[in-house]
Every structure is written in structure tokens, then in C-alpha cells.
C-alpha positions, 0 to 999 in steps of 0.5 A, spaced: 498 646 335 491 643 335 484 646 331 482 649 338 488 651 340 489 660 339 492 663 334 499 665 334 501 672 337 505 675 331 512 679 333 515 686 331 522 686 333 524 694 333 532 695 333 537 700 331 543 703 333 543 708 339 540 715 337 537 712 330 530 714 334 527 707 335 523 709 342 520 716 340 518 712 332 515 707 336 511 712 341 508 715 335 505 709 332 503 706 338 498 713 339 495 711 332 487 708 334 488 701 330 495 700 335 492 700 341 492 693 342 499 693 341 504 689 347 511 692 348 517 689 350 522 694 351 530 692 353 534 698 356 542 698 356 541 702 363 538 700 369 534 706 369 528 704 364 527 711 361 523 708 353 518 706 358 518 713 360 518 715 353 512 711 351 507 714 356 501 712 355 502 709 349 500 702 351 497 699 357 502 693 355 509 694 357 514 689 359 521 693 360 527 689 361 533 693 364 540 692 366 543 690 359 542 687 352 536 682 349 543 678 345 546 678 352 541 675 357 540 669 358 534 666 353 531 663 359 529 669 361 527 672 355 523 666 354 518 667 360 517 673 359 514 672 353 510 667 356 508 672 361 505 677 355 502 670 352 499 669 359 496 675 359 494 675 352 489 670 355 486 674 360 485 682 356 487 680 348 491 684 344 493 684 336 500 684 337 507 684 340 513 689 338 520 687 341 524 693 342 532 691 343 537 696 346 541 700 341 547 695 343 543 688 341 545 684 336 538 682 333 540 675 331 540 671 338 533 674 339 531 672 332 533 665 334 529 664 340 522 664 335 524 657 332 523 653 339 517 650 339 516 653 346 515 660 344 514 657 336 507 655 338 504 661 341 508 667 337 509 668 329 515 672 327 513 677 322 521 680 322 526 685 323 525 693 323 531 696 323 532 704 323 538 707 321 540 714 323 540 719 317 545 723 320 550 718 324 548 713 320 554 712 316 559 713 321 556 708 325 556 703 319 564 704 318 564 704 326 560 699 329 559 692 327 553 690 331 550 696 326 551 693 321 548 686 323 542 690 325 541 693 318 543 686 314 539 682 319 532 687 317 525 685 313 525 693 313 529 699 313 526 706 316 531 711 315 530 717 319 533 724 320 534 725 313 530 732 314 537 735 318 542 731 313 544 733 306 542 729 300 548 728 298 549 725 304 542 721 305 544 718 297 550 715 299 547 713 306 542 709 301 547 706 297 551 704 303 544 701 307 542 696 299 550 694 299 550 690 305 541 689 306 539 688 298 532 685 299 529 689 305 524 695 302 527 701 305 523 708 307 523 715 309 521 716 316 518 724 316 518 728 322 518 722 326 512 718 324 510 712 320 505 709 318 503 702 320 503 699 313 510 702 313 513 700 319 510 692 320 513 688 314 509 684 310 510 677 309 507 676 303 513 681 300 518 680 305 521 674 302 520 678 294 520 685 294 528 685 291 532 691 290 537 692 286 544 694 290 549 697 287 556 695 285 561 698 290 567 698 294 566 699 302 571 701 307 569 698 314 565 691 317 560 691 311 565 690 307 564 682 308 557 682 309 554 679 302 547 676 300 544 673 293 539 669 291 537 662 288 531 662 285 528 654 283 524 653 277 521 647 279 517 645 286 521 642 291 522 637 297 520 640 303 524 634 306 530 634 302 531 641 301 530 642 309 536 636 311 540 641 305 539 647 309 541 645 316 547 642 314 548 649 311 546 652 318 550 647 321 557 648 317 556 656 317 555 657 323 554 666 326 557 667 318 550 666 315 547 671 318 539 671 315 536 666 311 529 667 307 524 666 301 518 664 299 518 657 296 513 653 292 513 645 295 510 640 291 506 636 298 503 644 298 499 648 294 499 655 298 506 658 297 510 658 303 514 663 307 522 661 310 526 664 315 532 663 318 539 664 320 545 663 325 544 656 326 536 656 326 530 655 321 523 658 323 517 653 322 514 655 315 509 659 315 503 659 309 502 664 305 495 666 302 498 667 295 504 668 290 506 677 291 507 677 285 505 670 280 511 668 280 511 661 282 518 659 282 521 659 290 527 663 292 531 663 297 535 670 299 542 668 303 545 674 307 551 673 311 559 674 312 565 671 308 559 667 304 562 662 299 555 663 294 558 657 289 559 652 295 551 653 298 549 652 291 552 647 291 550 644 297 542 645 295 542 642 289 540 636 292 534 640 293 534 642 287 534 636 282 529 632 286 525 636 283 528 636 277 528 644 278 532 649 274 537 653 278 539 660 277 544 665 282 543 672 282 548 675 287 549 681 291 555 682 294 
């Protein structure tokens, strides 16, 4: 991309179990006057779009895309229309695209089509926002592999419903959500409606903003759905440190399911955000400053069956070209 070219439409990928509230969330964003110039992509399972419906009103830029899930059809036709929404950005521009999947999508694949070059140079991906059924949720989590990726593949959590569940029930259900997706600030949805500072992530956090998830024993998919961080002391090769990642990609396969942190380069003086998972990396994207003073880069692995010494070990390599202290902090 060259200094005359437009800036890159950032993207919102909505997602969420069946009933969890996605679509109703969403219209209730979208009505606030600073989301106006909001495009939406909606996937319905059905063939009938009924969330386009939902919407109403609520933007002028709809793309419905019916008939089955986002993680199923073919990412040829994903990919043109997304640039059908870049081509129309050209003639009326917007601010930003939210991609709502169907309540059956495994986010994944979605989030795999970013780091082609095709959509890379028009769109940045901000992350994942999963929304969790306050009342169902944790039936589903026992139930639904595909709900539980939804919540481990999240930049953030919206927690819904939680006024018609028990507290006891909405404690449990938190400690259940920070078992499988340690890393992703999660939040209380009220009456449906969230503010947009609390919905979109942030990319200055997203790869930073820790919770400390508690030791527990888990019945169901989550079981074997882990994460950790590795933090570096030193900066690092970019060069040495992305060879080490895709071979760990290419060896893991769909188990590693979400790769992110912010990491400090020794050819960058900005830090830089990293994302990426089954089989991907996304492009770098700068940051205009460390979240939290800390220049130390950390890098937060989620995914099944993950072996935390042997990727340790496989970045290393990384680690010592910049002569970098190495330190784990597992979760799962």
C-alpha cells in the first residue's frame, strides 16, 4: 500500500451462540448518532434474512448473506462481498464494517480470510466480540463445541441476559467463560444495550488486558481448550520470530486456535500488535504506544491439546537472537 492509497476499513466480527442476543445488541448500537456510518454484514443460517429485518433502519449499509454459515461458504464469495462494501465505500464512505456470523459459525475460517493480501490491504481487523447467553450459556458451553471456540477465538466478551439468571448461576458462568478465554475483558450487557467503547476492542489492550483465570476442573468441549502467555524481556526479530511462528502454525494445525500480542522489535520503535491462529498470521499492525509502560513483548496462545513446553521451545530461537529473558504464565 502506497502513501496515496485510502486507509484500511477496520472490521468487527459479531458472534455468538443462537439466542445469546447478537442482532438485537447490534440494533441497539447501531441507533447511537457516532455509528451511523457503520457497514454490516449479516450471515443467517436460514434462507429467509429475518436480522436484516431486526436492523430496521439502523444503517443504510446492509449486506445479508443467507442460506448458511460464514465458516461454510466458500471464501471466494465472502471475499467479493467485502470488496463489493470496499467499492461502495469509495463512492459514500463509512467509518467501519461489523460482520455478524450466524449463531452455528465457527469465527476461525472468517478470521483467516483478513491475512490475504486481497482483503489485507483494504481491511484491518480490530477482533472478535463474542456474546454469551447469561441464561443458556453454560448448557451450551457443555453442549456445543462450536460455542466454545466462539468464546476462545474473542478479543471481548458481552455477557447477556444475566438480569433473568441467578447470580449464582451468572458467577459460575464467569468463571467458566475465564477458564477457556483468559485474556478477553468481559462485560455485562444491561437491558440489551452497550456502549461502543464497550463493545468494539481495542487494540492498544486487546493483546494486554490479562485476567487471571481460576484453577478448575471442567466437564464438557472446553476441557481441552487451554491458553498461556510467553513474555520476552529483550527486543526480538521480527524475521526470526515470524519463520518460528509459522512453522508452529504449520505444526499445529486447527488446534492452535488464536495467536495475539504486542510485541517490541528491534527494526520498530512503535510497539506492535500480532494476531493470528489455525494456520494464519495477520500482518502487523503498529501501535501508537505501550497500554501499560511495559516494553516487554507478550504473546498469548489459545487452543486445543496445546503442548506449552514444545512452543516454548520452538520460539526460543526468537528469543535468543535477542538475547531475551523467557518466562511462561500458563492458564489452562
Amino acid at each position: 500500500m502506497t502513501l496515496a492509497d485510502p486507509p484500511r476499513l477496520p472490521v468487527t466480527i459479531l458472534t455468538g451462540f443462537l439466542g445469546s442476543g447478537k442482532t438485537t445488541l447490534l440494533a441497539s448500537l447501531l441507533r447511537r448518532p457516532s455509528m451511523e456510518r457503520t457497514a454490516v454484514l449479516i450471515n443467517e443460517f436460514g434462507e429467509v434474512p429475518l436480522d436484516q429485518a431486526l436492523l430496521g433502519d439502523a444503517t443504510e449499509h446492509v449486506v445479508v448473506l443467507a442460506g448458511g454459515c460464514l465458516c461454510c461458504i466458500t471464501g471466494r464469495d465472502v471475499t467479493a462481498m467485502l470488496l463489493d462494501l470496499w467499492e461502495r465505500h469509495q463512492v459514500t464512505p463509512f467509518e467501519r464494517v461489523v460482520i455478524e456470523t450466524s449463531g452455528l459459525a465457527d469465527p476461525g475460517p472468517i478470521l483467516a480470510l483478513f491475512a490475504h493480501e486481497e482483503l489485507a490491504l483494504r481491511f484491518r481487523l480490530e477482533g472478535v466480540v463474542t456474546v454469551v447467553d447469561g441464561l443458556q450459556g453454560e448448557r451450551e458451553l457443555s453442549r456445543q463445541k462450536t460455542c466454545v471456540r466462539q468464546v476462545a477465538l474473542a478479543d471481548r466478551l458481552l455477557l447477556t441476559k444475566t438480569d433473568i439468571s441467578s447470580p449464582h448461576a451468572v458467577s459460575r458462568l464467569r468463571d467458566r467463560l475465564a477458564g477457556i478465554n483468559p485474556w478477553a475483558p468481559l462485560e455485562t450487557v444491561v437491558r440489551r444495550k452497550v456502549e461502543p467503547e464497550d463493545f468494539f476492542p481495542s487494540p492498544e489492550t486487546s493483546a494486554t488486558e490479562f485476567r487471571v483465570a481460576p484453577s478448575l476442573e471442567h466437564s464438557g468441549h472446553e476441557a481441552t481448550v487451554g491458553s498461556f502467555c510467553l513474555t520476552f524481556a529483550e527486543p526480538l526479530s521480527w524475521n526470526r520470530l515470524s519463520q518460528a511462528l509459522t512453522r508452529l502454525l504449520e505444526h499445529s494445525g486447527d488446534h492452535l486456535l488464536r495467536i495475539k500480542g504486542i510485541l517490541n522489535l528491534d527494526a520498530s520503535e512503535s510497539p506492535m500488535a500480532l494476531h493470528g491462529g489455525l494456520g494464519f498470521l495477520h500482518p502487523l499492525e503498529p501501535l501508537p504506544a505501550w497500554p501499560d509502560g511495559s516494553r516487554e513483548s507478550r504473546i498469548v496462545f489459545i487452543g486445543e491439546g496445546l503442548h506449552k513446553d514444545q512452543m516454548q521451545d520452538q520460539l526460543m530461537l526468537a528469543a535468543l537472537a535477542g538475547h531475551a529473558d523467557l518466562s511462561s504464565h500458563p492458564n489452562g
